[in-house]
Backbone bond lengths (Angstrom), bond angles and torsions (degrees), N, CA, C in turn:
res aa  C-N    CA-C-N  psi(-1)  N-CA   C-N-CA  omega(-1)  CA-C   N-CA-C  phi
1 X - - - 1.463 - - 1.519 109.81 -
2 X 1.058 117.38 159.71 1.421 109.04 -166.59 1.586 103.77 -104.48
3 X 1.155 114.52 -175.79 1.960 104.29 -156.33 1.723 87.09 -102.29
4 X 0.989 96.74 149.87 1.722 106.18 173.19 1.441 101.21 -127.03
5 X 1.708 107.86 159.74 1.664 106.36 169.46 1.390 109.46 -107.95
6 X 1.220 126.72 142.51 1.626 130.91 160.74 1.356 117.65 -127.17
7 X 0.866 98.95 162.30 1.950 105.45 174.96 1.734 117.59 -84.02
8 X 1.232 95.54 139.12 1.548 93.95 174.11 1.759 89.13 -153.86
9 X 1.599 107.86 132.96 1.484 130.75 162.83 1.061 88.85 30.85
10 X 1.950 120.92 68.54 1.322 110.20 143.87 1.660 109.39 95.04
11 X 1.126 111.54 -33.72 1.567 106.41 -149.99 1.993 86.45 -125.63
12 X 1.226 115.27 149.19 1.698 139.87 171.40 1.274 117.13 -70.15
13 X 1.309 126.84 107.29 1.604 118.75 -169.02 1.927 101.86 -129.19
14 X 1.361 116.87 137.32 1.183 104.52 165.97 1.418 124.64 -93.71
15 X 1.861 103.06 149.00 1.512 92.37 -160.58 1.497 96.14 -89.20
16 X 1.372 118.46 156.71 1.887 120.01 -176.88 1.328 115.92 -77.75
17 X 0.986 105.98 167.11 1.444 129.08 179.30 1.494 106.78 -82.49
18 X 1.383 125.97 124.29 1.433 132.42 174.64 1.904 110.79 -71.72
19 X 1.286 101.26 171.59 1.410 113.16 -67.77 1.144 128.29 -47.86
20 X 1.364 98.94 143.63 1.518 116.48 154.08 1.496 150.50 2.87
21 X 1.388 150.51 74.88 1.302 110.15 -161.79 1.630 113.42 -102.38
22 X 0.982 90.15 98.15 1.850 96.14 160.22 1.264 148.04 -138.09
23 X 1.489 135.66 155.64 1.355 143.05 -165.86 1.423 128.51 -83.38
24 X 1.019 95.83 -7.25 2.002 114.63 -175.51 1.403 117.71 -132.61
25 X 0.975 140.35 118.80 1.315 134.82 161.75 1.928 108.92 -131.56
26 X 2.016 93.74 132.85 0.932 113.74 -168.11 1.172 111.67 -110.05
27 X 1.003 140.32 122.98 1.708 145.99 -173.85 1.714 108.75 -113.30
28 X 1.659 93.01 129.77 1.945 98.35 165.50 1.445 116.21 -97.76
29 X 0.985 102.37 127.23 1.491 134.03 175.50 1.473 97.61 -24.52
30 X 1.824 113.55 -109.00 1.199 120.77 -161.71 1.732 114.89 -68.58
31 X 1.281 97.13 128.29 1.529 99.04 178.60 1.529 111.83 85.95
32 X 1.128 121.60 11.44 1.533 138.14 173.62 1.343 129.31 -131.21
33 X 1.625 100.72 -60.69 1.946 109.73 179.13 1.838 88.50 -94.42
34 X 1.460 113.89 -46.07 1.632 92.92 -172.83 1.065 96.73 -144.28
35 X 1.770 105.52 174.65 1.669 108.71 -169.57 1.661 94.78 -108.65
36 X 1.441 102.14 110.43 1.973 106.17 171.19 1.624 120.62 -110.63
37 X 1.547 109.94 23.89 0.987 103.66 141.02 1.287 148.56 17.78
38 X 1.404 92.02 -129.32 1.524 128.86 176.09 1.554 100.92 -42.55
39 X 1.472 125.26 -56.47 1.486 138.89 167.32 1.894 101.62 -31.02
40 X 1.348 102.26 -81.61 1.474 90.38 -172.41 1.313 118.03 -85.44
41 X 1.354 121.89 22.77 1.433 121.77 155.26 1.677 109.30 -74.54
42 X 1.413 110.29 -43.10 1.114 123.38 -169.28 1.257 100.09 -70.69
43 X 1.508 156.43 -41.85 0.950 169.59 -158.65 1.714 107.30 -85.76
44 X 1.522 106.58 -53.81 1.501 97.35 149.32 1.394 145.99 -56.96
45 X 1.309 120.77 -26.92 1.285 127.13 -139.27 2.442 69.35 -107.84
46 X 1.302 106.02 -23.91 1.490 92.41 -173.49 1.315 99.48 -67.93
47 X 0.958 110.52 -51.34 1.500 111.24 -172.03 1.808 121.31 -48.42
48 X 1.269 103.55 -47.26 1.133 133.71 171.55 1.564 102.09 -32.13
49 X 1.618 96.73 -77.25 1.445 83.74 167.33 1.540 159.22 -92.53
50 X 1.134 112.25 14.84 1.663 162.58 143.54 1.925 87.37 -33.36
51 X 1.503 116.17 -54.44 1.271 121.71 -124.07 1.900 71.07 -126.77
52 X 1.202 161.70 34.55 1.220 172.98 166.69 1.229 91.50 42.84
53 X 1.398 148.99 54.67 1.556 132.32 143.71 1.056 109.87 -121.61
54 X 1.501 101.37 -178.42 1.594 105.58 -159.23 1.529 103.11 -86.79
55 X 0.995 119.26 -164.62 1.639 141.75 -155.59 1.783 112.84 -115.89
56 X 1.272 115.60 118.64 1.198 100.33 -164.64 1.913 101.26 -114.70
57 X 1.082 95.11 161.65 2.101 100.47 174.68 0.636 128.02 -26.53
58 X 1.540 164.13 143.41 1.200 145.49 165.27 1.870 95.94 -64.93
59 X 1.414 116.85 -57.31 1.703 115.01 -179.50 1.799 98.52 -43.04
60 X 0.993 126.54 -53.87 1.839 104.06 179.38 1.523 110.88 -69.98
61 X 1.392 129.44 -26.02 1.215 117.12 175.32 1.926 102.97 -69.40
62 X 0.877 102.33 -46.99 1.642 106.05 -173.39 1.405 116.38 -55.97
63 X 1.564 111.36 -23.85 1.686 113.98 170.07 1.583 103.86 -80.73
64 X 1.351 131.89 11.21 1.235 128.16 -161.89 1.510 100.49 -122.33
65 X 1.312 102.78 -19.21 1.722 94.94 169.00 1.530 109.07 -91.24
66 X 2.053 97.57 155.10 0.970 99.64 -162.39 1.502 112.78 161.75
67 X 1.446 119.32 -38.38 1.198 136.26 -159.01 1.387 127.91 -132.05
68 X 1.167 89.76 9.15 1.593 105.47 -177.53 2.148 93.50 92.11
69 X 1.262 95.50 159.64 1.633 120.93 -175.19 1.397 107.21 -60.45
70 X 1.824 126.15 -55.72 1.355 115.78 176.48 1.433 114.57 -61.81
71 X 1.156 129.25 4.08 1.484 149.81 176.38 1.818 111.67 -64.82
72 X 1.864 76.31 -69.03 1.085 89.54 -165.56 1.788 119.03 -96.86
73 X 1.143 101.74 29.14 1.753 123.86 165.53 1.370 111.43 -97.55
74 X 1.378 104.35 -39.87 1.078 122.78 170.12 2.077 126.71 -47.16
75 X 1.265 90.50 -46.68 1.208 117.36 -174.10 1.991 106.93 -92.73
76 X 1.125 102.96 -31.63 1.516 92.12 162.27 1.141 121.43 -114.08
77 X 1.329 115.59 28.55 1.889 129.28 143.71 1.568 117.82 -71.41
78 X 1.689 78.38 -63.49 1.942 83.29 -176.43 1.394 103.04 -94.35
79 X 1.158 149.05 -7.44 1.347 140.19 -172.08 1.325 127.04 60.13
80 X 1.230 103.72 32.52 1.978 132.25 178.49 0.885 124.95 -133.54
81 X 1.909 131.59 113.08 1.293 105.67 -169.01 1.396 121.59 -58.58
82 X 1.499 120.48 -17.30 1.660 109.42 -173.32 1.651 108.64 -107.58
83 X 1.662 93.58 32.14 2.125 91.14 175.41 1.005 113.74 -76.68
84 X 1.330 104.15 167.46 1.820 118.80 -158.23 1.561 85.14 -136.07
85 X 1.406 129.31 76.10 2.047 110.24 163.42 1.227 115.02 -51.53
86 X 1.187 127.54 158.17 1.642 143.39 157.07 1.670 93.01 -21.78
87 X 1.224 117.56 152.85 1.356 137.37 -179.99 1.931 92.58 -78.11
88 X 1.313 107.61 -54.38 1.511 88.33 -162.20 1.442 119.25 -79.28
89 X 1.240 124.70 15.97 1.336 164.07 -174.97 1.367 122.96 -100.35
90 X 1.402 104.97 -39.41 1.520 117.96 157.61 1.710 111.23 -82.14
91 X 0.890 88.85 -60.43 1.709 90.03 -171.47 1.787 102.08 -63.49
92 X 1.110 141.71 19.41 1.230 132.98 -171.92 2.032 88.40 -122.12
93 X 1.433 96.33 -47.74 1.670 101.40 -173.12 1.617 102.88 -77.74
94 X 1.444 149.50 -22.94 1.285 154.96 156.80 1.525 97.88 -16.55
95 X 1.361 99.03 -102.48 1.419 124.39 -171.39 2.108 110.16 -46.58
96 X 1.248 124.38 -15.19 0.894 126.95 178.31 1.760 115.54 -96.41
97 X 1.153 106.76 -25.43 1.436 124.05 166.05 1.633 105.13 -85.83
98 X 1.133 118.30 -64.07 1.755 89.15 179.93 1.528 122.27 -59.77
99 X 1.351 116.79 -21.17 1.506 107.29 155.62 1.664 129.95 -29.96
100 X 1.533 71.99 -64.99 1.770 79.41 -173.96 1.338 114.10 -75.31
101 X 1.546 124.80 -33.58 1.138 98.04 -176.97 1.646 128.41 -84.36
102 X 1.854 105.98 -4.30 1.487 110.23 160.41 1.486 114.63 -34.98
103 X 1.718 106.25 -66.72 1.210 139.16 -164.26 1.624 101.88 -49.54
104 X 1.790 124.45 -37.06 1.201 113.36 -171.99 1.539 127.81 -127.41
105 X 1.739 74.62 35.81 2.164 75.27 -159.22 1.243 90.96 -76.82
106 X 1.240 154.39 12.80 1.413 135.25 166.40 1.266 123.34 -115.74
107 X 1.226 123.61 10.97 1.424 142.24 -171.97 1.594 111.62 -55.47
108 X 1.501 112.53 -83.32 0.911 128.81 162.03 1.689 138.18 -96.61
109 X 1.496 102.49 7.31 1.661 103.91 -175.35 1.633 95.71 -70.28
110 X 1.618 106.71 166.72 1.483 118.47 178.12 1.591 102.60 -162.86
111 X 1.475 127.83 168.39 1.202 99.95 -174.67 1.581 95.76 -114.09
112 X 1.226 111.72 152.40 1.459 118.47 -164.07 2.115 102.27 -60.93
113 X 1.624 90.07 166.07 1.697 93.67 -170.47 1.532 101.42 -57.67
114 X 1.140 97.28 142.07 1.783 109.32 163.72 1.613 104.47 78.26
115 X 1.272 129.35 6.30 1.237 122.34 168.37 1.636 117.63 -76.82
116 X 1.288 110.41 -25.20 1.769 105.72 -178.92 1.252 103.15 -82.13
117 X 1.640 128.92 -29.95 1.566 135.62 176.02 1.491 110.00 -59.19
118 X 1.599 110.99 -44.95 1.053 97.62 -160.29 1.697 115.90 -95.41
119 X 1.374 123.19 -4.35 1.632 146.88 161.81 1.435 102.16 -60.24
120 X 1.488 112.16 -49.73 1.548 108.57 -165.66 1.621 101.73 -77.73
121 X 1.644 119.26 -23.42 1.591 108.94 -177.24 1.909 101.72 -88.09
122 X 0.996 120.52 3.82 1.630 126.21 -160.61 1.679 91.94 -114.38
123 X 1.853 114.95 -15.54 1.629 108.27 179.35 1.421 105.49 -91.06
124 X 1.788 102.30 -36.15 1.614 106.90 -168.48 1.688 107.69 -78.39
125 X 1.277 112.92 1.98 1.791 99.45 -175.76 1.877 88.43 -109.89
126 X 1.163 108.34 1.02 1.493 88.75 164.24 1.701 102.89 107.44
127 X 1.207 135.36 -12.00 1.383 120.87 -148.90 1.929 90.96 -93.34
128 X 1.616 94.71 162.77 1.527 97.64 176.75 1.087 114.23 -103.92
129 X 1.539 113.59 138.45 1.446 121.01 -171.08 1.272 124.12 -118.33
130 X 1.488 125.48 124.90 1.101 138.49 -169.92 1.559 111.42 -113.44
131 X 1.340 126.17 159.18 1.481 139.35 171.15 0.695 127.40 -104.32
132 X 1.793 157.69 130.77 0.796 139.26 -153.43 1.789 119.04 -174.01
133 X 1.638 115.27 78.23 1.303 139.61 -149.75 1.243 109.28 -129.44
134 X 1.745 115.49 136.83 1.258 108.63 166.13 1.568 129.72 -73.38
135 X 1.218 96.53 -6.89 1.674 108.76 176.51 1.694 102.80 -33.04
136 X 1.219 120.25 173.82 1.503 131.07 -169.03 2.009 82.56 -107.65
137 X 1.533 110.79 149.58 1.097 111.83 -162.48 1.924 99.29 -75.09
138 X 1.340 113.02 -29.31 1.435 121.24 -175.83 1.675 102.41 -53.38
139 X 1.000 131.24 -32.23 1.299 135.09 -158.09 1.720 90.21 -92.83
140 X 1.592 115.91 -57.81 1.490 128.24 -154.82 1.427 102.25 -50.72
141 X 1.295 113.54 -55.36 1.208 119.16 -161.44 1.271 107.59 -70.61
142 X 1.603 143.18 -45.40 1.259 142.60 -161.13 1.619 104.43 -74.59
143 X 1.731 109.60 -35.02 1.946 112.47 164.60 1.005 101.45 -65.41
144 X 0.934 132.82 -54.89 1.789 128.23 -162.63 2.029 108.35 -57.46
145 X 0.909 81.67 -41.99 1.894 108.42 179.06 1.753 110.99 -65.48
146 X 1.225 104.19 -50.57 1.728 128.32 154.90 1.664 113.14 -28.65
147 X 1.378 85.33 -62.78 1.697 92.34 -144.01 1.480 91.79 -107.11
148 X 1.115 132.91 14.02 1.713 134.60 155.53 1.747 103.99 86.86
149 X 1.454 114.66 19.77 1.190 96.03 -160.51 2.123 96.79 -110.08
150 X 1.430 92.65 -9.48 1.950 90.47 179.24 1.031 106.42 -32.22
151 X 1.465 135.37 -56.14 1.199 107.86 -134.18 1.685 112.41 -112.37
152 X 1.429 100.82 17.70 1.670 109.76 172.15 1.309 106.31 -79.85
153 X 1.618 118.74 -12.72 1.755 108.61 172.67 1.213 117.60 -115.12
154 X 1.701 104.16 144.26 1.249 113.36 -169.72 1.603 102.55 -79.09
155 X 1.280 104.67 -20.85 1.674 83.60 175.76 1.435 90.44 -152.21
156 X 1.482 120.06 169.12 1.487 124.79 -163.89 1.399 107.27 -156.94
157 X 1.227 122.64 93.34 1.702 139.84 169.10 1.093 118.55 -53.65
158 X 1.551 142.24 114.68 1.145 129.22 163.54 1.634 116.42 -110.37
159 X 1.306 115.70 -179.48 1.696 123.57 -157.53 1.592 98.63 -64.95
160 X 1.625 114.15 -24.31 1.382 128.07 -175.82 1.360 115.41 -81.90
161 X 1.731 105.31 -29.46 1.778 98.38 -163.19 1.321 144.44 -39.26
162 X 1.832 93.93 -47.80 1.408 132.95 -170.26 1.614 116.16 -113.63
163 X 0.819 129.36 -172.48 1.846 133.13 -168.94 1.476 88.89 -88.30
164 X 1.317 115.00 -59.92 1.550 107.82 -174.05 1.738 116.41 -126.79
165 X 0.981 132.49 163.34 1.218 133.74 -150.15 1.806 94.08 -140.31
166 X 1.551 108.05 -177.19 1.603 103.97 -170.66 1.421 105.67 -97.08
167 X 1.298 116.83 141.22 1.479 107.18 30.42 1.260 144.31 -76.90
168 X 1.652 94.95 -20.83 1.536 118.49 174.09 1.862 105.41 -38.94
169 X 1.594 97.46 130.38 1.692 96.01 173.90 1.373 120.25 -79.29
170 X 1.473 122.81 12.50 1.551 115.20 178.07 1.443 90.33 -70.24
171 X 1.164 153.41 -64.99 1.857 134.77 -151.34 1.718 94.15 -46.48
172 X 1.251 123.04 -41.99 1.437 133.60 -137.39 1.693 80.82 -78.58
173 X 1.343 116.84 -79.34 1.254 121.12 -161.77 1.542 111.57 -66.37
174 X 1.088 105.02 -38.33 1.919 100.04 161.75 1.840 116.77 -49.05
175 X 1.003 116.85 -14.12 1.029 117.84 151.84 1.109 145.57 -100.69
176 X 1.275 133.85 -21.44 1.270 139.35 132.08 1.671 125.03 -31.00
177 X 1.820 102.72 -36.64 1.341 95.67 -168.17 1.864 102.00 -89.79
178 X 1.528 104.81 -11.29 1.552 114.18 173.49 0.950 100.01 -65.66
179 X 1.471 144.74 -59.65 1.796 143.33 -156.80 1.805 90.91 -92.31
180 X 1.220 156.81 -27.10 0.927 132.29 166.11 1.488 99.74 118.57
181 X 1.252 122.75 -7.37 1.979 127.83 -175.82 1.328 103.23 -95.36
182 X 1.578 94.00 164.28 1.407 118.13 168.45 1.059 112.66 -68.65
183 X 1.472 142.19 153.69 1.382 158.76 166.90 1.453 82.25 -69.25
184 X 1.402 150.47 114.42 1.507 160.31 161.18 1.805 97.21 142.00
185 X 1.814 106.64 -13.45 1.639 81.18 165.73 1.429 118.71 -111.58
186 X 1.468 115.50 19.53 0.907 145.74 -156.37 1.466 106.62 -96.50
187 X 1.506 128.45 157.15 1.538 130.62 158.65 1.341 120.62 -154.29
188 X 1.411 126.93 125.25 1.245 120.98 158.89 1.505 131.36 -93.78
189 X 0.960 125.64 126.46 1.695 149.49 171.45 1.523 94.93 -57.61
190 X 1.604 142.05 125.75 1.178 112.43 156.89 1.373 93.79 -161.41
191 X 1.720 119.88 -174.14 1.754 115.21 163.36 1.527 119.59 -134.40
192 X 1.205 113.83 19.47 1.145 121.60 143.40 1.411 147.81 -170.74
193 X 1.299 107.21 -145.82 1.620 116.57 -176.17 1.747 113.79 -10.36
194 X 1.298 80.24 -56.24 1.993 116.29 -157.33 1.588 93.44 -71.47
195 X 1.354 133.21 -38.71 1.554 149.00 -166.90 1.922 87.26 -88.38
196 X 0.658 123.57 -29.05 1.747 106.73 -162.54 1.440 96.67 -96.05
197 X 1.296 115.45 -45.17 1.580 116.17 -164.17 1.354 87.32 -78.47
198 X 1.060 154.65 -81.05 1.267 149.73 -150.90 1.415 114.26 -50.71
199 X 1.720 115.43 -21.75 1.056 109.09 -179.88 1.576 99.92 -87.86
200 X 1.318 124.43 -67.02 1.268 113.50 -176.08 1.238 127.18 -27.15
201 X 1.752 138.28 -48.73 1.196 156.42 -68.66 1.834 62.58 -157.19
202 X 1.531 130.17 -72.57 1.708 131.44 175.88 1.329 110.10 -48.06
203 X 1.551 125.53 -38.47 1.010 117.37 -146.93 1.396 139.41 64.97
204 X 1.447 92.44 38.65 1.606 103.97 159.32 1.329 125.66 -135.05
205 X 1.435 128.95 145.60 1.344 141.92 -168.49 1.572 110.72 -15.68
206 X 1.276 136.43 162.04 1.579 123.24 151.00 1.473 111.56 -140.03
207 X 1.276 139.66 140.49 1.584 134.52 149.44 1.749 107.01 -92.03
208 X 0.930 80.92 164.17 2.223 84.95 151.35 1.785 84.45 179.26
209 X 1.613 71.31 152.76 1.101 109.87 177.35 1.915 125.57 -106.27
210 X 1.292 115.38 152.01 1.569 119.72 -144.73 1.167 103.04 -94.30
211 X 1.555 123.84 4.92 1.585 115.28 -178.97 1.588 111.68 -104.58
212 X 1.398 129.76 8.20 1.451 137.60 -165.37 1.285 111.74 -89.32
213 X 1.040 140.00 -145.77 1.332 155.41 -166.62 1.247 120.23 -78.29
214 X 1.705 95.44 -104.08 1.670 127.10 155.63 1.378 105.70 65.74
215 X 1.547 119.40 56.47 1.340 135.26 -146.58 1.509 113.48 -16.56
216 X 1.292 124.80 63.07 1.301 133.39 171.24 1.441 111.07 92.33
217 X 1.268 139.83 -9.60 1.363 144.02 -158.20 1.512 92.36 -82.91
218 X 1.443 121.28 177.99 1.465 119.46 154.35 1.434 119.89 -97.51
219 X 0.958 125.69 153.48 1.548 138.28 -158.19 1.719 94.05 -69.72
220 X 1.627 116.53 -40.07 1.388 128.75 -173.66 1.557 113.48 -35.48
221 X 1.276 101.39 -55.48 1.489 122.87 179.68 1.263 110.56 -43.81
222 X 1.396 131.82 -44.49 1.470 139.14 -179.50 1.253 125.41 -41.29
223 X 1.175 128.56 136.19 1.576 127.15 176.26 1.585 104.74 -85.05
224 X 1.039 138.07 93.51 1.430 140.55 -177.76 1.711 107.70 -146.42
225 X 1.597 101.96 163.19 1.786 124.01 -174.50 1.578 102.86 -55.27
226 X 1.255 108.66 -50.65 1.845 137.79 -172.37 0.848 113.12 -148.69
227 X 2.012 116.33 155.56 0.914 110.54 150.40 1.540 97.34 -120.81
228 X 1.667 112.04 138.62 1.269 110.47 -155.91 2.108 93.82 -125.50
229 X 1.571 94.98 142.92 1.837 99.54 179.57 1.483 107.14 -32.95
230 X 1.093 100.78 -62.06 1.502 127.76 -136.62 1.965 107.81 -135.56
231 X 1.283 99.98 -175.37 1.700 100.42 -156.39 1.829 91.72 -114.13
232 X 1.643 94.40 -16.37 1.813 95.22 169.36 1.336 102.24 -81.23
233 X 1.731 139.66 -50.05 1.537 135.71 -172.61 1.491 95.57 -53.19
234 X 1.288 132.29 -34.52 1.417 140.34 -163.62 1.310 95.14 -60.51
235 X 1.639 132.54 -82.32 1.140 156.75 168.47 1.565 109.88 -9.91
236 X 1.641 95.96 -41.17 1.583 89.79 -160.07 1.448 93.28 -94.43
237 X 0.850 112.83 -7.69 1.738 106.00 175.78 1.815 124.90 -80.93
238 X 1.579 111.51 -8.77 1.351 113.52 175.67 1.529 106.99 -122.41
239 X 1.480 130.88 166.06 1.362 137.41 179.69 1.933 99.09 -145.30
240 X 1.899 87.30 144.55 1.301 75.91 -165.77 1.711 111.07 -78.31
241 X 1.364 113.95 166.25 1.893 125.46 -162.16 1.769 77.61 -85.29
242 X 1.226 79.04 152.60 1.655 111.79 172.20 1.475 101.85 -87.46
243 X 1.462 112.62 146.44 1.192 132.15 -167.20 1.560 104.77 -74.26
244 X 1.319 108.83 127.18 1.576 107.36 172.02 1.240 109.52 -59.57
245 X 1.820 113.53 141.36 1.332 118.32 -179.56 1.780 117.07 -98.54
């Protein structure tokens, strides 16, 4: 493909030539490797009523993920993505929401089409795969464990791991400095906001894909390499880098 220029924060960047060559690929959890949804809608909407209000959509709960869980309690308290409830209001609905959603993270999650196709062609060409979600790690690990997919990553970031999480690029570059590459041999898989800035911001590659979250926005809007269907179109768009000599 031939190189095009676009804008990003001000400054002229050229976009690359497909495919890709890189050694790492990092994938986000919700709204990327699987659809959890319906799961933490359900998990909200318990609380919800635990907490005497009514019950909201799963489509408005689903524009509310995004930001990690105290986020998104947040957001189906006050019904804004940038509400702030009473403190003792939060801290009363916290502990009543991770209940439930311990209790149901496996209910209905699944991993979106073409995600098991496209992991198994991203294991057999060799590349290393990392995880990398704001989810709270208590939750990450028991889905990941769920849905058969733990143990395809060599390492697995959660919203808890590190001091700060993404968009912030410490998850991003903490991994890079785990596998030993440059942030440019690097890639993240993701579907939004939080997945693009964090990647740019490291300096490493990004896709996302158009079926995720991305608290309601369109994926279009994103500053990213691609936006690719599926996690197999993804696959076929990078090759792994040759080993420095």
């Amino acid at each position: 493909m031939n190189k095009q220029l676009y804008s990003y924060a001000n400054t002229t960047v050229k976009k690359p030539d497909f495919p890709l060559a890189v050694k790492v690929v990092m994938i986000d959890l919700d709204g990327t490797l699987l659809d959890t949804a319906e799961d933490l809608a359900l998990a909200a909407n318990l609380m919800l009523q635990d907490l005497g209000r009514p019950a909201l959509s799963v489509a408005t709960i689903k524009s509310y993920i995004g930001k990690g869980i105290e986020r998104l309690i947040k957001r189906a308290l006050t019904g804004d993505l940038d509400g702030e409830p009473e403190s003792q209001l939060l801290e009363k609905a916290l502990p009543i929401y991770k209940k439930h959603y311990a209790e149901n993270v496996h209910v209905n999650t699944k991993p979106f089409p073409g995600v098991k196709e496209g992991v198994a062609q991203l294991l057999q060409a060799g590349f290393h795969l990392a995880c990398i979600t704001n989810k709270s790690e208590s939750f990450t690990l028991p889905l990941l464990q769920a849905t058969g997919f733990h143990d395809y990553f060599e390492i697995i970031l959660s919203g808890d791991s590190l001091p700060r999480r993404k968009p912030d690029p410490l998850p991003l570059t903490h991994i890079c400095k785990h596998f030993n590459v440059q942030p440019h041999e690097a890639i993240l898989f993701g579907d939004s906001l939080n997945d693009a800035t964090a990647a740019r911001a490291a300096g490493c590659h990004v896709f996302c894909v158009p079926y995720g979250y991305n608290e309601g926005h369109d994926v279009h809007e994103l500053d990213c390499d691609a936006i690719v269907p599926s996690l197999v179109e993804a696959a076929q768009l990078i090759v792994k880098a040759v080993p420095n000599k």
